[in-house]
N, CA, C and O atoms as a GROMACS GRO file, in nm:
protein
  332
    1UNK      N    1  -3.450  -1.984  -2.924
    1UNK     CA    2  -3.465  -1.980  -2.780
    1UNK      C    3  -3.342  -2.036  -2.710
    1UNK      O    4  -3.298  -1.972  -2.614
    2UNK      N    5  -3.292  -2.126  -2.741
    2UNK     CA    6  -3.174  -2.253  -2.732
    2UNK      C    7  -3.086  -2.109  -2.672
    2UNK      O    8  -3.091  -2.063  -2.558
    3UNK      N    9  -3.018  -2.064  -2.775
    3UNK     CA   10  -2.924  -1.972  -2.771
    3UNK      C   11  -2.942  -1.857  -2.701
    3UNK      O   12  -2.834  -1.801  -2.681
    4UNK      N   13  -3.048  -1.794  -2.650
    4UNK     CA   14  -3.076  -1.704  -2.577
    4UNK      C   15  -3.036  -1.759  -2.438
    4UNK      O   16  -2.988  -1.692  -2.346
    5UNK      N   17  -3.058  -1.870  -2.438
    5UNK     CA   18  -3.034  -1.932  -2.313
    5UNK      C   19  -2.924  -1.893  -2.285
    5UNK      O   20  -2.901  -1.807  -2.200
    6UNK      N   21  -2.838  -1.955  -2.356
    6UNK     CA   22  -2.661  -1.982  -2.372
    6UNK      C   23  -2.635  -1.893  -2.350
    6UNK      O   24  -2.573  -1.884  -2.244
    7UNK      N   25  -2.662  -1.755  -2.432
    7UNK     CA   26  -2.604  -1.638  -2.415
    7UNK      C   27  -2.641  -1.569  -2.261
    7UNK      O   28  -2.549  -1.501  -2.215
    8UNK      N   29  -2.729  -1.576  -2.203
    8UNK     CA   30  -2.796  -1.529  -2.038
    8UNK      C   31  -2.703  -1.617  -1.965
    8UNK      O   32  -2.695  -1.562  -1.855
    9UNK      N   33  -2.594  -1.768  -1.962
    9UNK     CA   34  -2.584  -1.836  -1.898
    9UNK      C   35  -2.416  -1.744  -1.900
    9UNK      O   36  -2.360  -1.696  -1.802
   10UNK      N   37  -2.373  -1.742  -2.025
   10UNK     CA   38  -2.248  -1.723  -2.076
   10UNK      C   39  -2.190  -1.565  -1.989
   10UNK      O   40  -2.082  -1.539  -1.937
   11UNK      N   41  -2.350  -1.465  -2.006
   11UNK     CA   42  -2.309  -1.332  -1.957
   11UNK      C   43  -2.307  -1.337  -1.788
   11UNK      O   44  -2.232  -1.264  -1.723
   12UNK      N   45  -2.388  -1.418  -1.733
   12UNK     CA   46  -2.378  -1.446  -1.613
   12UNK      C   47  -2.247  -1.493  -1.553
   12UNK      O   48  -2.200  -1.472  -1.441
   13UNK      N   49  -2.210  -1.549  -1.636
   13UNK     CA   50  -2.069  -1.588  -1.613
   13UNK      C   51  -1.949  -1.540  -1.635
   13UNK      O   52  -1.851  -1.598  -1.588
   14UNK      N   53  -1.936  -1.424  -1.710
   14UNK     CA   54  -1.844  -1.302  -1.759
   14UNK      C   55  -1.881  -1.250  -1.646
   14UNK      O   56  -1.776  -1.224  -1.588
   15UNK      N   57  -1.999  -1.209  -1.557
   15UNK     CA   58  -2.016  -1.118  -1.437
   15UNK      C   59  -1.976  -1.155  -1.328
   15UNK      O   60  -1.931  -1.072  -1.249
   16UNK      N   61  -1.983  -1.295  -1.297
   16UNK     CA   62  -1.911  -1.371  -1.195
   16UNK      C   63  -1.772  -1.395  -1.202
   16UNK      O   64  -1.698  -1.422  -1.107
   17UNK      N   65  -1.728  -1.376  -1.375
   17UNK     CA   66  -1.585  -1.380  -1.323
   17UNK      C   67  -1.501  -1.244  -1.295
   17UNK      O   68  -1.395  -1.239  -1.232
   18UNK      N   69  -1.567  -1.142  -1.350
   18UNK     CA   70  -1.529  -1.018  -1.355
   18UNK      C   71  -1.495  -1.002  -1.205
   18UNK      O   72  -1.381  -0.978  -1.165
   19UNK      N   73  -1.612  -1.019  -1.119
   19UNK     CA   74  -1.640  -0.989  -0.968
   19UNK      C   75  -1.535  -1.093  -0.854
   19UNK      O   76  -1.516  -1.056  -0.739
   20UNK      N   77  -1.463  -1.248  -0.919
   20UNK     CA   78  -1.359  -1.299  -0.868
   20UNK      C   79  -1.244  -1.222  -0.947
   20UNK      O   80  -1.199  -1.139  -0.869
   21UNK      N   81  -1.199  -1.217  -1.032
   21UNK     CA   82  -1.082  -1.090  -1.086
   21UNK      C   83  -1.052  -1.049  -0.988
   21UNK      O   84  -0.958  -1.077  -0.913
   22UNK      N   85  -1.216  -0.906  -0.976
   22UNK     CA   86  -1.152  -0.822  -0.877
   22UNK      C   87  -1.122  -0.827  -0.752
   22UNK      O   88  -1.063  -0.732  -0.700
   23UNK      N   89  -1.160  -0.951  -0.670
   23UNK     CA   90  -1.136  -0.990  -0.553
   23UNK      C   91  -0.966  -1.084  -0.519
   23UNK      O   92  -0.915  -1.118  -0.413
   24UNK      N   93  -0.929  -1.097  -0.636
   24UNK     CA   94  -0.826  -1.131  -0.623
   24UNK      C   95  -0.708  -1.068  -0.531
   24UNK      O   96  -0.633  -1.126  -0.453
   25UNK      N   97  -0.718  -0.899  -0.574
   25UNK     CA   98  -0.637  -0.857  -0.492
   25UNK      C   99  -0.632  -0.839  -0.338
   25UNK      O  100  -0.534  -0.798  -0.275
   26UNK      N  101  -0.745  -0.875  -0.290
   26UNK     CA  102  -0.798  -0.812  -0.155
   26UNK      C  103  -0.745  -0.967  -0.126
   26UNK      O  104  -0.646  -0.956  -0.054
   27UNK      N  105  -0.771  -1.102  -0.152
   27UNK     CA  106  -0.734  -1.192  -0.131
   27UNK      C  107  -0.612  -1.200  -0.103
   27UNK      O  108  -0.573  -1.282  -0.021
   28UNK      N  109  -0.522  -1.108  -0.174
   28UNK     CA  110  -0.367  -1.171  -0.212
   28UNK      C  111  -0.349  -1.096  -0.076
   28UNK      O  112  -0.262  -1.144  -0.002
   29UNK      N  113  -0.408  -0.998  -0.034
   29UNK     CA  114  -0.385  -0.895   0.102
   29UNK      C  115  -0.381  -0.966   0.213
   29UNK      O  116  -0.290  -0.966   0.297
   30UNK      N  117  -0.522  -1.054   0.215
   30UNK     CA  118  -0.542  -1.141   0.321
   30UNK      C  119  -0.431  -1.234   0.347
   30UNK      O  120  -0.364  -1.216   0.448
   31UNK      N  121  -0.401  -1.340   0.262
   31UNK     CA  122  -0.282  -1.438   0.264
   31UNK      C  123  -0.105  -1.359   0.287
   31UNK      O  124  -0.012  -1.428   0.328
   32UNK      N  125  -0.091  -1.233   0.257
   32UNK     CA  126  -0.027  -1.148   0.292
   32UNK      C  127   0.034  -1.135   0.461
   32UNK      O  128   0.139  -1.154   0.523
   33UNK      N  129  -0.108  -1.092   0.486
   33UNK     CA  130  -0.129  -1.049   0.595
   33UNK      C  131  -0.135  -1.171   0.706
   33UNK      O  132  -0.093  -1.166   0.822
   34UNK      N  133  -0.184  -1.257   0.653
   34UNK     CA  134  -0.173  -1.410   0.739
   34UNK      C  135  -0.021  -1.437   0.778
   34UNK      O  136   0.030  -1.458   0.888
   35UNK      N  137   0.036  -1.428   0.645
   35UNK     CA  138   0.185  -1.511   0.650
   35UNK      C  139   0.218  -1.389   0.703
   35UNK      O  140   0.157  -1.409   0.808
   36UNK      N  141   0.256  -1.296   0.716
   36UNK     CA  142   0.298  -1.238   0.845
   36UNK      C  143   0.248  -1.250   1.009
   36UNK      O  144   0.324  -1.262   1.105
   37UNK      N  145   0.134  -1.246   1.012
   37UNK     CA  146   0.125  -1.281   1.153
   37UNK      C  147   0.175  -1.397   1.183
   37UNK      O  148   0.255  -1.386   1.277
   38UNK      N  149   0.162  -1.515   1.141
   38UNK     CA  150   0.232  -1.656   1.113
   38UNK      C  151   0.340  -1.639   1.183
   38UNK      O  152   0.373  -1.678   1.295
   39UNK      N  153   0.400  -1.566   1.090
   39UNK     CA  154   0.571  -1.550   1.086
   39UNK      C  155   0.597  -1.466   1.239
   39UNK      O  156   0.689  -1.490   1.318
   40UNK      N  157   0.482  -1.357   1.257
   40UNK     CA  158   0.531  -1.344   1.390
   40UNK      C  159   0.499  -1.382   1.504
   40UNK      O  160   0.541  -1.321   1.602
   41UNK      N  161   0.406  -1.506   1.517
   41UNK     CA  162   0.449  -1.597   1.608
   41UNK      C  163   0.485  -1.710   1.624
   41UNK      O  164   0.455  -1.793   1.709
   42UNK      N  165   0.582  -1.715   1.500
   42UNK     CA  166   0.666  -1.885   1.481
   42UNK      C  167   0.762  -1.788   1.519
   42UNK      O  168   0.810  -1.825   1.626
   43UNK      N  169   0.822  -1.660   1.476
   43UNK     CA  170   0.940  -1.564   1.486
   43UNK      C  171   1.003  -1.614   1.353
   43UNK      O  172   1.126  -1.618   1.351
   44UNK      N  173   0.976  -1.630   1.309
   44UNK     CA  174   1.042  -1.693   1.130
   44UNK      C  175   0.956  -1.625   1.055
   44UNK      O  176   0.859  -1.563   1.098
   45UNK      N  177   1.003  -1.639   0.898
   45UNK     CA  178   0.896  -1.616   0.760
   45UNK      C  179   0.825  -1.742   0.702
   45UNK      O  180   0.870  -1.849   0.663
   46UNK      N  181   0.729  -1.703   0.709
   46UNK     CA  182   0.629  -1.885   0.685
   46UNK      C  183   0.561  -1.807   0.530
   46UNK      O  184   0.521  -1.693   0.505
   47UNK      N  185   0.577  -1.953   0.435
   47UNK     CA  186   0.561  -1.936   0.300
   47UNK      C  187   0.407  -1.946   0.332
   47UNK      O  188   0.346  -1.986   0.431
   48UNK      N  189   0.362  -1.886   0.191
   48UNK     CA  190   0.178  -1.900   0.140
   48UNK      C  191   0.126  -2.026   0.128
   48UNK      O  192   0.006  -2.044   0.108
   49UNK      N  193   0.199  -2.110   0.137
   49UNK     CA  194   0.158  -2.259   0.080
   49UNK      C  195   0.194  -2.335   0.239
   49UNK      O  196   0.190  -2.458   0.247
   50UNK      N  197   0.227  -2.253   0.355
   50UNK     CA  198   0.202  -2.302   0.503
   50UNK      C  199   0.051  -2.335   0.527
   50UNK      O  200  -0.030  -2.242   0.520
   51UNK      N  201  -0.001  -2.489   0.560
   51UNK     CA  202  -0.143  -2.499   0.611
   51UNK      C  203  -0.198  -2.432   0.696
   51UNK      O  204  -0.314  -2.390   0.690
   52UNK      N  205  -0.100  -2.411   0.804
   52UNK     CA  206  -0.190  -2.279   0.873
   52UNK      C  207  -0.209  -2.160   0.798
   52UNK      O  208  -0.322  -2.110   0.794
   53UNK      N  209  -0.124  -2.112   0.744
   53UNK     CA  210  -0.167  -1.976   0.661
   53UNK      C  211  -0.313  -2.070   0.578
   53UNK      O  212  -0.425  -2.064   0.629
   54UNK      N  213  -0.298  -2.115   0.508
   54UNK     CA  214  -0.396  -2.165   0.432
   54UNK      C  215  -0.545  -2.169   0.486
   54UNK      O  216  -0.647  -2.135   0.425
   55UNK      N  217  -0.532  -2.216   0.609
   55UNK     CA  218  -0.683  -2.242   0.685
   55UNK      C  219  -0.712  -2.146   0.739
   55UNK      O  220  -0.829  -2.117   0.760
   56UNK      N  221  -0.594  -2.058   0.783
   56UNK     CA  222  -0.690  -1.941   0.826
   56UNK      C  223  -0.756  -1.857   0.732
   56UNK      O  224  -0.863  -1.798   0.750
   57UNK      N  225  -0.658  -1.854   0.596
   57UNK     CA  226  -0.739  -1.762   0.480
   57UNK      C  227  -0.860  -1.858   0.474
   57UNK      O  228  -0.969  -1.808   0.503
   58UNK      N  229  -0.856  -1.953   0.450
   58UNK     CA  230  -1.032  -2.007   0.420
   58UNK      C  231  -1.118  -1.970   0.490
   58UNK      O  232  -1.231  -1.946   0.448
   59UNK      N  233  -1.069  -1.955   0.654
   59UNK     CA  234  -1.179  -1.950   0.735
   59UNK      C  235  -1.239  -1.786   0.756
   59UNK      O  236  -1.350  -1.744   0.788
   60UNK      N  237  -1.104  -1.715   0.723
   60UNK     CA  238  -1.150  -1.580   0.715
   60UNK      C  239  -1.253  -1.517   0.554
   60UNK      O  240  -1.330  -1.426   0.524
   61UNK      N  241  -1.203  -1.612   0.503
   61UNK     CA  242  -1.288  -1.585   0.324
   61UNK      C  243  -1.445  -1.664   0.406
   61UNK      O  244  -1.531  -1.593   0.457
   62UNK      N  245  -1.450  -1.743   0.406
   62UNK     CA  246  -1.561  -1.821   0.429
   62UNK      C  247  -1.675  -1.757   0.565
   62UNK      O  248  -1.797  -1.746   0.555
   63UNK      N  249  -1.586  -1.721   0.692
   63UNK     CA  250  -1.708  -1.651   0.784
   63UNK      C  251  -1.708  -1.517   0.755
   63UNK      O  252  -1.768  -1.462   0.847
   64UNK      N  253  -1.669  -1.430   0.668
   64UNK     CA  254  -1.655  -1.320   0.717
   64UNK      C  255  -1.639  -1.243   0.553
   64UNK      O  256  -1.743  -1.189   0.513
   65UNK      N  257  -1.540  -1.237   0.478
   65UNK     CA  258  -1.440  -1.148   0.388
   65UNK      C  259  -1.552  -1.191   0.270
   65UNK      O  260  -1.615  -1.100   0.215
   66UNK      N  261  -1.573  -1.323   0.234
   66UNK     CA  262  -1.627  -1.326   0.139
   66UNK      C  263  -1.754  -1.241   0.153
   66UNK      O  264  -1.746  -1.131   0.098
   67UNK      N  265  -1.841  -1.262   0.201
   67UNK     CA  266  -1.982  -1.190   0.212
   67UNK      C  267  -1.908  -1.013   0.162
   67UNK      O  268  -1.926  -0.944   0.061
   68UNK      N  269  -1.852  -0.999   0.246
   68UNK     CA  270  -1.811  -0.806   0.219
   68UNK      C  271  -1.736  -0.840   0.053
   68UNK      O  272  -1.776  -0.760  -0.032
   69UNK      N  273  -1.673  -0.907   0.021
   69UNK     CA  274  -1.592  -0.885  -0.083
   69UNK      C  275  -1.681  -0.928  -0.240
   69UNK      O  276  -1.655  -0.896  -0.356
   70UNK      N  277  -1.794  -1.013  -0.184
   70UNK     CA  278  -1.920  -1.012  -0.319
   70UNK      C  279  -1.959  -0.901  -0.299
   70UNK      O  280  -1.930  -0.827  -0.393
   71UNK      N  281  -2.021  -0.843  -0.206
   71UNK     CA  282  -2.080  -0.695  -0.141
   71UNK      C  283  -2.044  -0.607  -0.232
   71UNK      O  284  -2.111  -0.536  -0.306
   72UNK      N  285  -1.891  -0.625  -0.212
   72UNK     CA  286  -1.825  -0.482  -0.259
   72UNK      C  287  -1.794  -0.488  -0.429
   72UNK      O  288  -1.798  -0.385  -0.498
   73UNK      N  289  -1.763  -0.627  -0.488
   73UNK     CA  290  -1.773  -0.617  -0.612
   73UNK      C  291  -1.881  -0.597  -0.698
   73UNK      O  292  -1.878  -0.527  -0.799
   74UNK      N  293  -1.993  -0.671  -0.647
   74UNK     CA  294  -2.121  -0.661  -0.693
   74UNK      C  295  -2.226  -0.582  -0.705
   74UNK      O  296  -2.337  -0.611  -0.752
   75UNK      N  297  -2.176  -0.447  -0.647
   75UNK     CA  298  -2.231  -0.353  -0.648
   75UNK      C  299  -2.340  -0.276  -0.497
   75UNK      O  300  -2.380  -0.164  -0.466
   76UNK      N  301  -2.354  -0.442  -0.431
   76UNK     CA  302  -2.433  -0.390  -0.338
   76UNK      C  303  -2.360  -0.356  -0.218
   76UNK      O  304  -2.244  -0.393  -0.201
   77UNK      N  305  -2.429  -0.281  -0.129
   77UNK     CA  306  -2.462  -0.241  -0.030
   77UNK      C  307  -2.349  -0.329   0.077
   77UNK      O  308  -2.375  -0.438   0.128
   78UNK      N  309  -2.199  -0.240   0.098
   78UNK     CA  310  -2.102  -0.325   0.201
   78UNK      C  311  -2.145  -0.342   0.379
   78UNK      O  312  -2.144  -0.270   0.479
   79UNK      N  313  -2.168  -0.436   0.356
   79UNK     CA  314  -2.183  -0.428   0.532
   79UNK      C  315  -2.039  -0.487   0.601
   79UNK      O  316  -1.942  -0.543   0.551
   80UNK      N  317  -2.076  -0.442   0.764
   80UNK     CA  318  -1.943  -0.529   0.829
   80UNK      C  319  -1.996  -0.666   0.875
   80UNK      O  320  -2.105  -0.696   0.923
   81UNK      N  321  -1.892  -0.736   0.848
   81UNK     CA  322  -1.869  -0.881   0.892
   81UNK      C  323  -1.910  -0.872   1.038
   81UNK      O  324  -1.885  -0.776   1.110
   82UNK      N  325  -1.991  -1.008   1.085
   82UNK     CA  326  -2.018  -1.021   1.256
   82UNK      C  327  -1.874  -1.150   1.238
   82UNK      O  328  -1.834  -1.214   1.141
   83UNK      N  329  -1.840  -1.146   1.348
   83UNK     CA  330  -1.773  -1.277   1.349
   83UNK      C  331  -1.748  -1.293   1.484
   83UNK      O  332  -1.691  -1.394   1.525
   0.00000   0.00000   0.00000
């Protein structure tokens, strides 16, 4: 029984990481896309590791991107973000 466990805990967790993998790239888009707007209204190039870039990706992963981006890996049903 022990091990049945393990193994249900283990595959659950190959599925959750599969589903961050693939969100990686949409992420790298977002922080992308940050440090450019950044940059165009400092009028400079602002690195990925700028706190503002930083907080806004959180805040956009956290109200909004994440919900669509489990959505979309996980198989279900994409809705749009309210924000």
């Amino acid at each position: 029984m022990q091990i049945r466990t393990i193994y249900r805990v283990d595959l659950k967790m190959d599925t959750e990481c599969e589903i961050i993998r693939s969100e990686i790239a949409d992420v790298r888009q977002i922080v992308y896309n940050e440090c450019w707007l950044e940059g165009e209204r400092r009028g400079c190039a602002v690195d990925v590791h700028d706190g503002v870039v930083q907080e806004r990706v959180a805040d956009i992963i956290l109200k909004c991107a994440g919900a669509v981006l489990r959505g979309k890996y996980a198989g279900l049903e994409r809705t749009k973000p309210s924000i």
